[in-house]
Every structure is written in structure tokens, then in C-alpha cells.
C-alpha positions, 0 to 999 in steps of 0.5 A, spaced: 528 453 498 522 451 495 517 455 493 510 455 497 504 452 493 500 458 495 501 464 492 502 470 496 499 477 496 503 482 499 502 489 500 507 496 501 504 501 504 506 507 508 505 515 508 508 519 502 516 520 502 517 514 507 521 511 501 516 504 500 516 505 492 524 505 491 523 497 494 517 494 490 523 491 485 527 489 490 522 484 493 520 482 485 526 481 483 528 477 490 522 473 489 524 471 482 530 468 484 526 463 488 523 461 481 517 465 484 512 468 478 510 476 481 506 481 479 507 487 480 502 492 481 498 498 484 493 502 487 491 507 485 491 504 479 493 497 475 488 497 470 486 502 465 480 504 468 483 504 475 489 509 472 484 513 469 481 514 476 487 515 479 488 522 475 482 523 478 483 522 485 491 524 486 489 532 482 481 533 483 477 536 490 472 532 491 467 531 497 471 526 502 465 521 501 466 521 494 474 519 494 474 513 498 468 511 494 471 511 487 478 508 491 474 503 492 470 502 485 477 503 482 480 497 487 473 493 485 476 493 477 483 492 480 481 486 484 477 482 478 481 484 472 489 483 475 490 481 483 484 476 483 486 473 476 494 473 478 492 469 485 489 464 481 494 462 476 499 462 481 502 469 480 504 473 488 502 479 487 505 486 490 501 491 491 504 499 492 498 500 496 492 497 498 486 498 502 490 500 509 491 506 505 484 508 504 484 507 512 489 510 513 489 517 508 480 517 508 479 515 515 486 517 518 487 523 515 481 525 512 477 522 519 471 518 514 469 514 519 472 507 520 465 504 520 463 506 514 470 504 510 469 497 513 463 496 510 466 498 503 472 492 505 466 488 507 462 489 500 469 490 495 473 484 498 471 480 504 474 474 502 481 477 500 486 479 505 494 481 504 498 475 506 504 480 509 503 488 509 510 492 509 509 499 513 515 503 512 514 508 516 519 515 517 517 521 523 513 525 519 519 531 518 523 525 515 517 524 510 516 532 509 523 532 507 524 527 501 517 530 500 520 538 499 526 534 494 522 530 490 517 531 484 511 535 483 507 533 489 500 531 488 494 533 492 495 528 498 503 530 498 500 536 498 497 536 505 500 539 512 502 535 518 497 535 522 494 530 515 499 526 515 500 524 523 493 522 522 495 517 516 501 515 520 497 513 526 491 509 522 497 506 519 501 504 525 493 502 529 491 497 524 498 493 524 498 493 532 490 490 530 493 486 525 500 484 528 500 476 523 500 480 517 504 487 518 511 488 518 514 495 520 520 496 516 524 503 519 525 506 513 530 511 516 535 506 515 539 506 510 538 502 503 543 497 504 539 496 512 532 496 509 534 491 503 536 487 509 530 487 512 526 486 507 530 480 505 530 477 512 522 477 512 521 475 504 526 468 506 521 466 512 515 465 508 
């Protein structure tokens, strides 16, 4: 298969416990078998400022204005110092999150108004849209029992069902409004039947 002269951005998306993290190097590692550069980044986060804001973010209360304001300052440095740089040296980029999660976690999950995160999109990148975002997407008592059985849970993890059936449907709304780039992974699969998927859709761009 010849590689597309067109670098590719692609976002994985989901809520907390859907499992979408543990595919990030499966979909690099298949792309780098096509003899295809990837760089493999996140949000928040994936520059030493947006790190520094992601401790912020993920541990400290704050107004809910004042979150998805500094989500989109710490994607602003994000797009300039690393996924626009990558974009034109011919890299693919692939985010763990992106601006749908902001959408989803502040507007659905928080009920920021969508307005007003559409013009932060407008403002921060409005030239720039994922080539393909991957939803895994897990009912929520899937979601909250990988959640009981991991790590420590950071302040979003922390929040109850009724938040997270918020971010689940902000998320399951914008890939019914934007069908041509999400792809709806059933992450209650097995690893073995996710990996499968995941590696169709990767074969058909």
C-alpha cells in the first residue's frame, strides 16, 4: 500500500475508562509499518507549557469558564509547537484528545454553552480539523468500573454519572454531526476485536 502524500490528523477520543488510550501505540505502530512518520501526542498537554497546565486542569477547581479557556490556551501552544509543525514536515499526528473533548467534558459535561466553545474553535483553529476521530465509546457502568479498578482518579474521573452521560452524549451528538470524520469504535469489545477494527479503518485511508 503506498503511503497518501497528505499527512494525516487523527484524534482518539472517548470518556474516561472507555479504554482508548491503550490503542494510541497500536494505531502508530500499524501506521509505521506502512513506512508512515507518526507523532504521537496529547492533550491536555504535549508541550511543556500544556503539560504544565494539564496538573492545572486535571487536579485544581476552578471556574468553568476559566477551564475551557486554559484548554484551549494550552491547545493553542499545542497546535503551534507540535501537531502544526508535525502537519508540515509530513509526520501523521495522533492526538489522545483533542477539541471534541472540550466540547464534550465543558460543554457536555459541564453545560458551558456550545456557542461559546465555538468560537474558542473558531478563534484557536479555524482552519484545522481532524482527518479521522476514533470514539470508543462503553455505557457508562462499563466506563465507571474500569474507572473503580485503576489508578488514582483525577478530578474528572471523579465526577458522578449524571456528568458523564453529559460528555457520552455531546460526544455521540457531534460524531452524528460530523459522520465523514468519526468512526464509533465499541470499546466493550474485546482487545482482540478493537485491534480488528481499528486496523480496518487505518487500511482504508
Amino acid at each position: 500500500m503506498s503511503t497518501p502524500s497528505k499527512p494525516k490528523f487523527i484524534t482518539f477520543e472517548g470518556i474516561d475508562g472507555a479504554g482508548k488510550s491503550s490503542h494510541l501505540s497500536f494505531v502508530a505502530d500499524l501506521l509505521a509499518a506502512r513506512g508512515i512518520r507518526v507523532t504521537s501526542t496529547r492533550e491536555p498537554g504535549g508541550t511543556p507549557l500544556g503539560e504544565q497546565l494539564r496538573t492545572v486542569l486535571l487536579h485544581q477547581k476552578m471556574h468553568l469558564e476559566t477551564e475551557a479557556l486554559l484548554m484551549f490556551a494550552s491547545r493553542r501552544e499545542h497546535l503551534a509547537q507540535v501537531i502544526e509543525p508535525a502537519l508540515a514536515r509530513g509526520d501523521w499526528v495522533i492526538s489522545d484528545r483533542f477539541t471534541d473533548a472540550t466540547f464534550a467534558y465543558q460543554g457536555g459535561g459541564r453545560q458551558l454553552p456550545v456557542a461559546k466553545l465555538e468560537q474558542l474553535e473558531q478563534w484557536v483553529h479555524p482552519h484545522l480539523q481532524p482527518d479521522l476521530t476514533l470514539l470508543f465509546d462503553v455505557p457508562l457502568d462499563v466506563a465507571r468500573a474500569r474507572l473503580d479498578a485503576t489508578r488514582s482518579l483525577d478530578k474528572f474521573e471523579q465526577e458522578q454519572n449524571d456528568f458523564f452521560a453529559g460528555v457520552r452524549g455531546e460526544y455521540l451528538r457531534r460524531a452524528a454531526q460530523f459522520p465523514a470524520r468519526f468512526r464509533i469504535v465499541d470499546s466493550t469489545q474485546s482487545m482482540a476485536q478493537v485491534r480488528a477494527a481499528l486496523t480496518a479503518i487505518m487500511a482504508s485511508l
